[in-house]
Z-matrix of the N, CA and C atoms (Angstrom, degrees):
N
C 1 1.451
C 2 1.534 1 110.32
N 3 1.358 2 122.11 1 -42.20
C 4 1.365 3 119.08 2 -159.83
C 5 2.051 4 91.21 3 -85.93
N 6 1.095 5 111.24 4 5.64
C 7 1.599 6 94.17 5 170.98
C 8 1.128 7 109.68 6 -116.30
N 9 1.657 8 122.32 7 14.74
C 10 1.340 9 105.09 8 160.47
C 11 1.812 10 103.91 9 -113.80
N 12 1.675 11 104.17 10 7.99
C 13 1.113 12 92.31 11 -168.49
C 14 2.053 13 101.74 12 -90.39
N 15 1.472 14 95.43 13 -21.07
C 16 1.376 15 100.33 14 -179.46
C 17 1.764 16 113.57 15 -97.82
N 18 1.686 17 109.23 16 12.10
C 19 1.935 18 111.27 17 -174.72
C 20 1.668 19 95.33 18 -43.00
N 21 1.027 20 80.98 19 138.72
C 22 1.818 21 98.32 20 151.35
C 23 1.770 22 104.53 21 -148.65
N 24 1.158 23 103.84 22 134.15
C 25 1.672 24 112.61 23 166.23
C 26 1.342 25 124.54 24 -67.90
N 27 1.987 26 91.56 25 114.53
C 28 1.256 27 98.96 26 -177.56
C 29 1.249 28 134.50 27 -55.17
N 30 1.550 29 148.76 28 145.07
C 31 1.011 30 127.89 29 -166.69
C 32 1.663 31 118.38 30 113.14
N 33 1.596 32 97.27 31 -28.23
C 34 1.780 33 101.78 32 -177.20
C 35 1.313 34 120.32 33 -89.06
N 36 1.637 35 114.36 34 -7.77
C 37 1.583 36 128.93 35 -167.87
C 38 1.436 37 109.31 36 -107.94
N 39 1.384 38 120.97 37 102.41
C 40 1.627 39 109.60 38 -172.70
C 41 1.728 40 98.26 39 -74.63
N 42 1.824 41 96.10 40 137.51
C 43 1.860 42 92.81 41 176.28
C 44 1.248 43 118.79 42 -85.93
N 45 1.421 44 97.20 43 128.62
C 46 1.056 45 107.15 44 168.24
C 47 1.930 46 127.23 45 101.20
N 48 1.719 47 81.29 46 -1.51
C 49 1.394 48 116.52 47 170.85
C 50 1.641 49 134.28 48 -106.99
N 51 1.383 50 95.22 49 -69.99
C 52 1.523 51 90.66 50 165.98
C 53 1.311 52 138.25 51 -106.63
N 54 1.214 53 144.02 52 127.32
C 55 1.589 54 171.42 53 164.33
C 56 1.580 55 89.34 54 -33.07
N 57 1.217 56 99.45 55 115.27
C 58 1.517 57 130.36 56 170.00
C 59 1.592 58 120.34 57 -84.34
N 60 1.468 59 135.25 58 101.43
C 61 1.582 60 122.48 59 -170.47
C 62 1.520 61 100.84 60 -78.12
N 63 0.987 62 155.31 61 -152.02
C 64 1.629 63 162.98 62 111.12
C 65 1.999 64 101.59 63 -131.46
N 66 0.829 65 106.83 64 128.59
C 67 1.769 66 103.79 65 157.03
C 68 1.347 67 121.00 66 -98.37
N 69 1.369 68 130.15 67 132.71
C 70 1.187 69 143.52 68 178.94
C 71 1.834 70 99.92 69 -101.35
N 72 0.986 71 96.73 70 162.48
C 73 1.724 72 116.19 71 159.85
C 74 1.095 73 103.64 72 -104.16
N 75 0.990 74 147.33 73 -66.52
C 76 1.289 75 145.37 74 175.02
C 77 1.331 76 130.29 75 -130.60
N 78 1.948 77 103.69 76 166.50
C 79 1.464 78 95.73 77 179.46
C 80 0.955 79 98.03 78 -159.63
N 81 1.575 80 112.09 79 105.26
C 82 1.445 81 145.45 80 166.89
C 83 1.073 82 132.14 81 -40.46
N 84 2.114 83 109.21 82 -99.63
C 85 1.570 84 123.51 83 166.02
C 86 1.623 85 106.83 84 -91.90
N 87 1.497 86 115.96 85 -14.52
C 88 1.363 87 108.35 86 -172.05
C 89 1.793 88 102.51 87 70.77
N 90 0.733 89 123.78 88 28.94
C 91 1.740 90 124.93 89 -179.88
C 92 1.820 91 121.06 90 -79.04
N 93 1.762 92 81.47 91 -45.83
C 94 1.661 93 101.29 92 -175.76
C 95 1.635 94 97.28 93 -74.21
N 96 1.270 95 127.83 94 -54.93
C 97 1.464 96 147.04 95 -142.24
C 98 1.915 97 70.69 96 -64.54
N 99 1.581 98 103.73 97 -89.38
C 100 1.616 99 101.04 98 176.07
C 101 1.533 100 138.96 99 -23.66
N 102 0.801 101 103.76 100 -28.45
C 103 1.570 102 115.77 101 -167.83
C 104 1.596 103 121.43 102 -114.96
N 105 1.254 104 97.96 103 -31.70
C 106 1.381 105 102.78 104 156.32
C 107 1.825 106 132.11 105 -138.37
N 108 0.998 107 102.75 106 -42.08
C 109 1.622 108 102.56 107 176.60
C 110 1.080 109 135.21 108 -69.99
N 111 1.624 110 126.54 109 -27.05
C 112 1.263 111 126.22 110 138.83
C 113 1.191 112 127.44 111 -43.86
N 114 1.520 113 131.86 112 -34.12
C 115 1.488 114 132.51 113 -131.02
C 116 1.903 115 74.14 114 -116.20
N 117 1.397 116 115.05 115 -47.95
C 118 1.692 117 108.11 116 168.91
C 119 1.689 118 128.48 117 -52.56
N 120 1.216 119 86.99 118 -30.94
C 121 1.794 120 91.97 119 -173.85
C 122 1.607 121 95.94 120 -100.98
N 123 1.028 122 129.96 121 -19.23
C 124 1.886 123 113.32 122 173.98
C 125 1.817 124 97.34 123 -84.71
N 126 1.152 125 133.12 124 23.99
C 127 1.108 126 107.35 125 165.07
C 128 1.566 127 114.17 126 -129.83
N 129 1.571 128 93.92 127 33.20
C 130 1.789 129 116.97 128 163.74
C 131 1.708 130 93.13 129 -101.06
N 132 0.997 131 106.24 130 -7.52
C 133 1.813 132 99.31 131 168.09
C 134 1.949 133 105.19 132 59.06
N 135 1.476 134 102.78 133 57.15
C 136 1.377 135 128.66 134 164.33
C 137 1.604 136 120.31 135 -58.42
N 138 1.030 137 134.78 136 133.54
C 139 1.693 138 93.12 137 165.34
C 140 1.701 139 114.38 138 -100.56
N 141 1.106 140 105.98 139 0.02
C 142 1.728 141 126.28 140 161.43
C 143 1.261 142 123.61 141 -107.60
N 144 1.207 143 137.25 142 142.98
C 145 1.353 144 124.62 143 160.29
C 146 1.890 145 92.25 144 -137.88
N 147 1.346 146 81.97 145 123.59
C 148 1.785 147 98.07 146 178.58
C 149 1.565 148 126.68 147 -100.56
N 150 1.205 149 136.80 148 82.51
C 151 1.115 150 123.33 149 -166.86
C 152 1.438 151 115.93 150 -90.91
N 153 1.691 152 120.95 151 119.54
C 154 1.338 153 97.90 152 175.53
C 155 1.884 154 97.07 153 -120.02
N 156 1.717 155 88.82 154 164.44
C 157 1.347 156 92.38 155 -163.46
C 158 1.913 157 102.25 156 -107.95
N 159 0.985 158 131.43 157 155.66
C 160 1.480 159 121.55 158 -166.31
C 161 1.726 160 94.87 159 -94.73
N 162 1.185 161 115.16 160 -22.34
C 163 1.321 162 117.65 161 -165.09
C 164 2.085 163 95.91 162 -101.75
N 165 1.432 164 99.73 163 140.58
C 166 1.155 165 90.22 164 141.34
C 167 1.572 166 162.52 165 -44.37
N 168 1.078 167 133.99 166 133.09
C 169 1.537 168 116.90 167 164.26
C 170 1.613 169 124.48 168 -18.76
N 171 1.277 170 104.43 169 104.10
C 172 1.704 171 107.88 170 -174.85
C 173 1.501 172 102.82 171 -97.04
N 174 1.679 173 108.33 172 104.77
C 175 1.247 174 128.54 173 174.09
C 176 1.117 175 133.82 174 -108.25
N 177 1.243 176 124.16 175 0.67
C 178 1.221 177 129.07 176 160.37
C 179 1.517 178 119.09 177 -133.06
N 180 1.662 179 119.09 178 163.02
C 181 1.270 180 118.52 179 -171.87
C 182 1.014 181 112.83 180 -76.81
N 183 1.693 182 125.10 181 149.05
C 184 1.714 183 128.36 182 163.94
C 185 0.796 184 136.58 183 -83.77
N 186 1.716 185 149.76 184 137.52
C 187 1.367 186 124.47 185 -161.69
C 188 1.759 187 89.81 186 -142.00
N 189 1.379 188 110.26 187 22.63
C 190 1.430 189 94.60 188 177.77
C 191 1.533 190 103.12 189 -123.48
N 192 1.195 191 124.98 190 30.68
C 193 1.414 192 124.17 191 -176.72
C 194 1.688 193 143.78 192 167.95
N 195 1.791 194 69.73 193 -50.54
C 196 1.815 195 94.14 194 168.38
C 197 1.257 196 121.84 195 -112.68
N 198 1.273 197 106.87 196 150.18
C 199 1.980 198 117.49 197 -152.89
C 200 1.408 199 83.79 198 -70.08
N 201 1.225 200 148.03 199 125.41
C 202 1.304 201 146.25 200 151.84
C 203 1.781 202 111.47 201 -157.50
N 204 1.623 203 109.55 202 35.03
C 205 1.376 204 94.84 203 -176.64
C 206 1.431 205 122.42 204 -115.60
N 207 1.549 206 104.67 205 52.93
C 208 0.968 207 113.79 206 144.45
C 209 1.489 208 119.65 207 -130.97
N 210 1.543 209 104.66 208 117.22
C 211 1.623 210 115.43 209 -174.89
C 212 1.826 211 112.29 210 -57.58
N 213 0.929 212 127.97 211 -16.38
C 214 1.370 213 135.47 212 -172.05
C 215 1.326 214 108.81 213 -91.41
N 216 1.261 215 137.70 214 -16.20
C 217 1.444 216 151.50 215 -174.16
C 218 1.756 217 98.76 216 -81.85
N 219 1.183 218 102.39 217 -41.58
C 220 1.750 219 127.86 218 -166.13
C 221 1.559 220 106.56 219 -38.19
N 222 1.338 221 152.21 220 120.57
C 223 1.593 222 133.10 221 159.12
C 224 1.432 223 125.72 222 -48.84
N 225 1.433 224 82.34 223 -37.19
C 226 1.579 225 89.05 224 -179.72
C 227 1.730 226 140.98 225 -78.21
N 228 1.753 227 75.84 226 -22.01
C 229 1.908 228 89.39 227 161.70
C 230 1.227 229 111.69 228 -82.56
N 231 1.592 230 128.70 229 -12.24
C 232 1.108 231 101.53 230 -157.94
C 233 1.270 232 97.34 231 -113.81
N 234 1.877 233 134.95 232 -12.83
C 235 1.348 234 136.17 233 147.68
C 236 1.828 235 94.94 234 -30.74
N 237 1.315 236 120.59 235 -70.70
C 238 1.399 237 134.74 236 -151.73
C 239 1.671 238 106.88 237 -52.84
N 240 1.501 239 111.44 238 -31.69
C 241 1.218 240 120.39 239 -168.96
C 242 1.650 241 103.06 240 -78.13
N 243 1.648 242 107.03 241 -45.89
C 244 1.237 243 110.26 242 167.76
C 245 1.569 244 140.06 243 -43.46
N 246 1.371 245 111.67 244 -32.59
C 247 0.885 246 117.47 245 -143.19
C 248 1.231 247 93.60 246 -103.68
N 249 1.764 248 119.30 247 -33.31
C 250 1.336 249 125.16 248 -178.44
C 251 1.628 250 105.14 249 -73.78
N 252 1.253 251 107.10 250 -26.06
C 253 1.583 252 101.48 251 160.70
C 254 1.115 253 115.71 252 -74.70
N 255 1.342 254 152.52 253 -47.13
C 256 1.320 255 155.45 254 177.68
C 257 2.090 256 108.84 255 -54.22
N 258 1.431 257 100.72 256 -39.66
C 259 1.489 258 84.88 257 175.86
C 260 1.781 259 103.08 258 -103.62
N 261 1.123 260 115.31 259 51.73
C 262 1.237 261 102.39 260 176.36
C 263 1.706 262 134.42 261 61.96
N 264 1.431 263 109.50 262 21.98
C 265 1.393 264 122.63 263 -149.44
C 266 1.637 265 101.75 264 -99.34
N 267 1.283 266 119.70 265 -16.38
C 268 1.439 267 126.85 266 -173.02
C 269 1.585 268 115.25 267 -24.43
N 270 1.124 269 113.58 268 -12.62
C 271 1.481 270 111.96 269 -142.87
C 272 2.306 271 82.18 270 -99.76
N 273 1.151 272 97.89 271 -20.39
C 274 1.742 273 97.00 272 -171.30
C 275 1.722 274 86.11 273 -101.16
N 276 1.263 275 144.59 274 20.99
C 277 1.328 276 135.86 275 152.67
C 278 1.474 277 117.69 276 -94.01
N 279 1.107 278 105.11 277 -12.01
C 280 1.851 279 121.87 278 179.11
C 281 1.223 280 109.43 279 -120.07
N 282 1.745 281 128.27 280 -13.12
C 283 0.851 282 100.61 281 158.72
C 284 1.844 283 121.50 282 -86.59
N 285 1.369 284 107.93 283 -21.23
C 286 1.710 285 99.53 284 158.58
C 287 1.269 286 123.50 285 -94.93
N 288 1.270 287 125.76 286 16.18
C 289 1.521 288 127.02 287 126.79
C 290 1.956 289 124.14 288 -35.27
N 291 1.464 290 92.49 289 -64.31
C 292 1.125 291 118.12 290 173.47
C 293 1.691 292 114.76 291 -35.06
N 294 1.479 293 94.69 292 -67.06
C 295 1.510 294 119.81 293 -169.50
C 296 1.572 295 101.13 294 -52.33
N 297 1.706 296 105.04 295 -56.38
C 298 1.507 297 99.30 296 -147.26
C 299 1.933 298 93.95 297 -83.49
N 300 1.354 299 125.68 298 -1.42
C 301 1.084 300 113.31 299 146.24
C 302 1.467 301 145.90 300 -57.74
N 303 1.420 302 115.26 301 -27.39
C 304 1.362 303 127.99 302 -134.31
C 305 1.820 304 72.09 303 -128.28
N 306 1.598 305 129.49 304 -8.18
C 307 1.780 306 120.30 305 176.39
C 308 1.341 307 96.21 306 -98.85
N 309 1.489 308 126.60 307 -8.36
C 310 1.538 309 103.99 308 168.33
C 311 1.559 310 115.28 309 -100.11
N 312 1.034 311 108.78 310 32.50
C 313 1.931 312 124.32 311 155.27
C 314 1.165 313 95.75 312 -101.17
N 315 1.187 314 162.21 313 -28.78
C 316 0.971 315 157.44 314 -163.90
C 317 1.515 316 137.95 315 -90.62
N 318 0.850 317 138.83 316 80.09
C 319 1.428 318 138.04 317 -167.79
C 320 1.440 319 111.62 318 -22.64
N 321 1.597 320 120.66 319 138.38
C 322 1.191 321 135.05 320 -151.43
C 323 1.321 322 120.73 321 -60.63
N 324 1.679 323 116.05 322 -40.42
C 325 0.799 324 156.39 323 171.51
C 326 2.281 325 103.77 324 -36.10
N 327 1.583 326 88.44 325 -47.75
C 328 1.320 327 111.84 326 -163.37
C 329 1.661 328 117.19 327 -81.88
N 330 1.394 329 90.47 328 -4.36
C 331 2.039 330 98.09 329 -150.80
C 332 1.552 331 92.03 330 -83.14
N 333 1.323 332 130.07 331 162.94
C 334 1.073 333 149.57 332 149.98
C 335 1.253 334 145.02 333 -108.89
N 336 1.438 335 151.74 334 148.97
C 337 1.271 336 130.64 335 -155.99
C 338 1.878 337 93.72 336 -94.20
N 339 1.144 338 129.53 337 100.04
C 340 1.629 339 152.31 338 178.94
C 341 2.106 340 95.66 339 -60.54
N 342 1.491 341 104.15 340 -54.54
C 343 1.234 342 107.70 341 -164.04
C 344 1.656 343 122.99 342 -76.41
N 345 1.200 344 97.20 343 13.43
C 346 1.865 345 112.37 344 -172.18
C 347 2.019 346 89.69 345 -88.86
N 348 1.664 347 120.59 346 -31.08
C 349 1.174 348 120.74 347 167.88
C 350 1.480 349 116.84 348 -47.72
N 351 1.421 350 125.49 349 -49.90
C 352 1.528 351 129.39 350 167.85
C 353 1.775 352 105.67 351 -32.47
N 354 0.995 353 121.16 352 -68.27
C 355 1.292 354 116.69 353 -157.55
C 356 1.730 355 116.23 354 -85.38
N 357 1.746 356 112.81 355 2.24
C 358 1.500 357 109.64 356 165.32
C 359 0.942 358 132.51 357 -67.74
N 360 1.468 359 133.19 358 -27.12
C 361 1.497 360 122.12 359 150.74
C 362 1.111 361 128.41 360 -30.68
N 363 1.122 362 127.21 361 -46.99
C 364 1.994 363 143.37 362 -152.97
C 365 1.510 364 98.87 363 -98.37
N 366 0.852 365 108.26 364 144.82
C 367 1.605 366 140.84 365 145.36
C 368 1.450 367 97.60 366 -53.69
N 369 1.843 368 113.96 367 167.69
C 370 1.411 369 103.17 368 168.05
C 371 1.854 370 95.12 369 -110.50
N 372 1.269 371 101.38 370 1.96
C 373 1.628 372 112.22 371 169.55
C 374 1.871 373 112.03 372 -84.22
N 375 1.374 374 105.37 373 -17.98
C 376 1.372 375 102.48 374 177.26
C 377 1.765 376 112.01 375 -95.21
N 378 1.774 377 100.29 376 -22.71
C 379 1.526 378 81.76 377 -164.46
C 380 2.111 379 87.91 378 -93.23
N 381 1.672 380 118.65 379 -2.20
C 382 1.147 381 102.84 380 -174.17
C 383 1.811 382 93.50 381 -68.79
N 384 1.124 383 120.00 382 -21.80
C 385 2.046 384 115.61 383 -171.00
C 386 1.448 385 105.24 384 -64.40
N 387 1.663 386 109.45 385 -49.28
C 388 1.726 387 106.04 386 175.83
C 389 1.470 388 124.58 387 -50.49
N 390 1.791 389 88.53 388 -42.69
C 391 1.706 390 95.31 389 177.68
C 392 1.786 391 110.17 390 -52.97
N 393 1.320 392 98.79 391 -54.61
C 394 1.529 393 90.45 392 -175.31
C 395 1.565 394 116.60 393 -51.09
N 396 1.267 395 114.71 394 -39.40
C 397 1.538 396 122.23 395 -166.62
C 398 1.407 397 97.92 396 -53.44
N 399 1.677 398 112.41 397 -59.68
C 400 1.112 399 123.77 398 -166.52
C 401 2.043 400 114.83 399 -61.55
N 402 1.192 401 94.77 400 -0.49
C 403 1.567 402 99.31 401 -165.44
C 404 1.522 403 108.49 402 -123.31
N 405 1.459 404 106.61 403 -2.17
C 406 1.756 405 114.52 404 -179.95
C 407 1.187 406 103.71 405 -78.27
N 408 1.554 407 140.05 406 125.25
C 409 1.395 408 127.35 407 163.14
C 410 1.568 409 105.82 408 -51.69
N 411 1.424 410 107.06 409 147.68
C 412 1.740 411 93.67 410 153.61
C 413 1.445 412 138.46 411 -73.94
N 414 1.082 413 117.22 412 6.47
C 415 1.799 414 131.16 413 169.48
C 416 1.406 415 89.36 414 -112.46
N 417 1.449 416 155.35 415 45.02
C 418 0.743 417 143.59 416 105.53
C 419 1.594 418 144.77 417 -41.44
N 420 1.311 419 127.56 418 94.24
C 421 1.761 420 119.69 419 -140.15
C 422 2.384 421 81.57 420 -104.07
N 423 0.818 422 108.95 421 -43.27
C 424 1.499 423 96.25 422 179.03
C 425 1.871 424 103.14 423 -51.61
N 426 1.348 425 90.85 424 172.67
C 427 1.959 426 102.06 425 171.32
C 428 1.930 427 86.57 426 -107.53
N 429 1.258 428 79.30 427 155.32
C 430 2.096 429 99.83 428 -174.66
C 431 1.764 430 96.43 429 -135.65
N 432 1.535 431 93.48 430 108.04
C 433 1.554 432 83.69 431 132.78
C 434 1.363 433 114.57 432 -156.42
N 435 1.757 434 101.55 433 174.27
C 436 1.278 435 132.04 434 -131.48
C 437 1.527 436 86.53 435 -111.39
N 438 1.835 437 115.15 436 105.40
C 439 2.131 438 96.90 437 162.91
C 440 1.530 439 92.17 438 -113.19
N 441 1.287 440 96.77 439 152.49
C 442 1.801 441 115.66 440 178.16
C 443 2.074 442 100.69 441 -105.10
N 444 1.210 443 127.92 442 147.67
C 445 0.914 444 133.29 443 164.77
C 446 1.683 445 109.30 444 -53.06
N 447 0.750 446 130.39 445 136.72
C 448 1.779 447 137.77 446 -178.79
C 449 1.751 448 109.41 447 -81.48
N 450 1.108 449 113.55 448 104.94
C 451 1.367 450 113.64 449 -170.90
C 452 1.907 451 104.72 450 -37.52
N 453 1.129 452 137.52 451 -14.50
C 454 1.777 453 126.31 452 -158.64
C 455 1.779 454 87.93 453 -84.79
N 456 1.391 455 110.15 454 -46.73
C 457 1.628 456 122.97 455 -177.29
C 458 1.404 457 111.73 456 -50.16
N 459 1.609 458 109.31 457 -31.62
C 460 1.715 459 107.52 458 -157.29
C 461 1.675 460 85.72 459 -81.44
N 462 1.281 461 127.41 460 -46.73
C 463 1.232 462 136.78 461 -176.21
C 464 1.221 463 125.95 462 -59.65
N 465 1.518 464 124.18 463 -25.01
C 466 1.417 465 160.08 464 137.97
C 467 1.786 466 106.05 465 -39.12
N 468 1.446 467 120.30 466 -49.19
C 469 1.200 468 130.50 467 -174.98
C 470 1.584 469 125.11 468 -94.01
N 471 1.059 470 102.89 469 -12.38
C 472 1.587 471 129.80 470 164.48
C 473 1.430 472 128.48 471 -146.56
N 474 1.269 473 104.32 472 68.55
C 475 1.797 474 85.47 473 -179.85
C 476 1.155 475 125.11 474 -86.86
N 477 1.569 476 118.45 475 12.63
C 478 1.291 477 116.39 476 175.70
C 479 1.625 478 117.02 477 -96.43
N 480 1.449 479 107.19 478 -0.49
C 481 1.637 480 119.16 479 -175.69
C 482 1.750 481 101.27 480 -125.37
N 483 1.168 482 112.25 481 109.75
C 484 1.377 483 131.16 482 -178.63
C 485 1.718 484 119.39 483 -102.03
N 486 1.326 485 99.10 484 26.07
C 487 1.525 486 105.83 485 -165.14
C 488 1.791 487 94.69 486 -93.77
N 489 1.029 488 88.45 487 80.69
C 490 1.959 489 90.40 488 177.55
C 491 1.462 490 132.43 489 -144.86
N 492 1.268 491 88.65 490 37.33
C 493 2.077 492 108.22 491 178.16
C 494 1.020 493 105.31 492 -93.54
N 495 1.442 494 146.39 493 12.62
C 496 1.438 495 137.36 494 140.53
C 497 1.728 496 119.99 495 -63.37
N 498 1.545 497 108.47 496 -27.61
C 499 1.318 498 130.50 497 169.12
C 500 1.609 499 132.58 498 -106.07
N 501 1.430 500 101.37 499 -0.99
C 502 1.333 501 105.65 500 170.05
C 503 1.818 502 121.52 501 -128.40
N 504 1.799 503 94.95 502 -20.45
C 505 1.324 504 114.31 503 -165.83
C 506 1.401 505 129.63 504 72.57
N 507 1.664 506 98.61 505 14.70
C 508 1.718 507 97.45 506 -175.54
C 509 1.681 508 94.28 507 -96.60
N 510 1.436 509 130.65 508 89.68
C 511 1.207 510 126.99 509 173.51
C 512 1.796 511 112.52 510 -68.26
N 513 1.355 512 109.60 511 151.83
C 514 1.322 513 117.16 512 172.35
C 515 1.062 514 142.13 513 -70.38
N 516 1.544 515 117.87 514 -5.05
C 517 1.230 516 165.94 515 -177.84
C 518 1.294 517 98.25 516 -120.03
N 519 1.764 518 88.99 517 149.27
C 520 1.732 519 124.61 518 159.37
C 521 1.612 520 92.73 519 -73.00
N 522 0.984 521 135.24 520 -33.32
C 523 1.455 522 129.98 521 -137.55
C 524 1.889 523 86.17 522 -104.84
N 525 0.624 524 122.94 523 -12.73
C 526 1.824 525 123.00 524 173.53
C 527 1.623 526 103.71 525 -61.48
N 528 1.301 527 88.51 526 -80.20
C 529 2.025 528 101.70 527 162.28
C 530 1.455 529 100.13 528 -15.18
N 531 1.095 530 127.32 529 -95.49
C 532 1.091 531 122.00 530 -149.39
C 533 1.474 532 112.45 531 -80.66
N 534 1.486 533 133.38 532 -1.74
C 535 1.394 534 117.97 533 123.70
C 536 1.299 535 133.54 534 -23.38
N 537 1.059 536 113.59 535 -65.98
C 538 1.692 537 155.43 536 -175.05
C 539 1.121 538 110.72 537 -43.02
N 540 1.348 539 121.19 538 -31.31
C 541 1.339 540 119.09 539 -147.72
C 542 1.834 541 92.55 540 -139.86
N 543 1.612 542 119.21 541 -41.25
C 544 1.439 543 108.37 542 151.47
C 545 1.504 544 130.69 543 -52.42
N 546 1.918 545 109.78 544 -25.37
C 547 1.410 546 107.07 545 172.56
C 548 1.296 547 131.33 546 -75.32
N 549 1.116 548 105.10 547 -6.89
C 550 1.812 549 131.24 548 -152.48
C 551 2.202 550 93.20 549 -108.07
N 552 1.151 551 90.21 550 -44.73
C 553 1.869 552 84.41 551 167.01
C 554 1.362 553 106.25 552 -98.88
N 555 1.155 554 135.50 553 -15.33
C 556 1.349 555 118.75 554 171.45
C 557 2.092 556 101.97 555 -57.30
N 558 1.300 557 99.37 556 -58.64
C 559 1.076 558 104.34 557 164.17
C 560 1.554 559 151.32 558 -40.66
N 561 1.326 560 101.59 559 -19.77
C 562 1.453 561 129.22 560 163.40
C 563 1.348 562 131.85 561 -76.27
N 564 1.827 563 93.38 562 -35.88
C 565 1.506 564 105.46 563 -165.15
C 566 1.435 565 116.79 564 -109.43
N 567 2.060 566 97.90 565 18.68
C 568 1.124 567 96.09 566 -159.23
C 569 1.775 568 140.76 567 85.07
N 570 0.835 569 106.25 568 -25.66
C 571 1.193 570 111.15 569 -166.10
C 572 1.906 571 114.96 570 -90.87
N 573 1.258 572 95.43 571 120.84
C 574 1.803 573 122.47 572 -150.68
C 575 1.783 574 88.44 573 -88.72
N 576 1.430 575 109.98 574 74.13
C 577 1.818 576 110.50 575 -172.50
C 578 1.914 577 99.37 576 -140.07
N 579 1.343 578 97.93 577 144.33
C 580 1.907 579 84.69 578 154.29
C 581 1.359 580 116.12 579 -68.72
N 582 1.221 581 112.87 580 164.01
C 583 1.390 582 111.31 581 167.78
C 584 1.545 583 118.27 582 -101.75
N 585 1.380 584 112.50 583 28.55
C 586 1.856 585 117.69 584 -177.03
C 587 1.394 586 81.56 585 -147.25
């Protein structure tokens, strides 16, 4: 399916010349993009391949609809996880370890989203570069990168639909939180579960 959903006719891409866009709606685990759609479209011999995504960076799990509850599956948590390992940051992954332990004593009402701390270091322009890194095959011979819509634009493009705590973490619910924060130690402790 995904190679007739991404055909393009061979013949229209000079190699090694012109920069290829694709638009996505979204981008989840990055699994497909990796595994197959890059690896289909670099062998029109691009010397760019541009992926932009219409949706923001989806960083947190959903619990009102869409299968997304496991935070560790996420690209974007897991650029974020990287990176705080890469600059030495470990020390703010335990400390909302910490947190999102110590919000399920807490009445629901009370919980807070702990894991929106992971991603304050970064830019969403720095962790979209990891994402790409993390999403380039290595026999990939084109350059890839990865732009996410900028959450101010999506809000700009709908302001009458505010449903966007998968990308910001401000759920509408008390009961998001503590998704949020069960997905984030499920994730810690290992443990391969939804968190709803």
């Amino acid at each position: 399916m995904v190679t007739h959903v991404y055909d393009i006719t061979y013949g229209t891409i000079r190699k090694g010349i012109d920069n290829l866009v694709v638009i996505d709606d979204s981008i989840v685990r990055g699994t497909t993009l990796k595994n197959s759609i890059i690896r289909m479209l670099d062998r029109l011999g691009p010397k760019k391949i541009i992926i932009v995504s219409s949706a923001p960076q989806i960083r947190y799990p959903d619990c009102y609809g869409i299968d997304m509850a496991k935070i560790g599956d996420l690209c974007a948590f897991k650029a974020a996880i990287a990176l705080l390992e890469e600059n030495n940051m470990e020390h703010i992954i335990e400390e909302t370890y910490m947190h999102c332990k110590q919000q399920l004593e807490l009445g629901v009402n009370e919980m807070k989203n702990y894991v929106r701390d992971l991603y304050k270091p970064f830019s969403p322009e720095h962790l979209s570069a990891k994402i790409t890194s993390m999403l380039k095959p290595e026999d990939c011979k084109a350059d890839v990168e990865i732009i996410f819509q900028k959450i101010e634009d999506l809000h700009i493009a709908c302001p009458h639909n505010k449903g966007d705590w998968y990308f910001t973490g401000n759920y509408p619910t008390p009961g998001g939180n503590k998704v949020v924060s069960k997905a984030f130690i499920n994730y810690m402790q290992g443990i391969n579960a939804r968190a709803y």
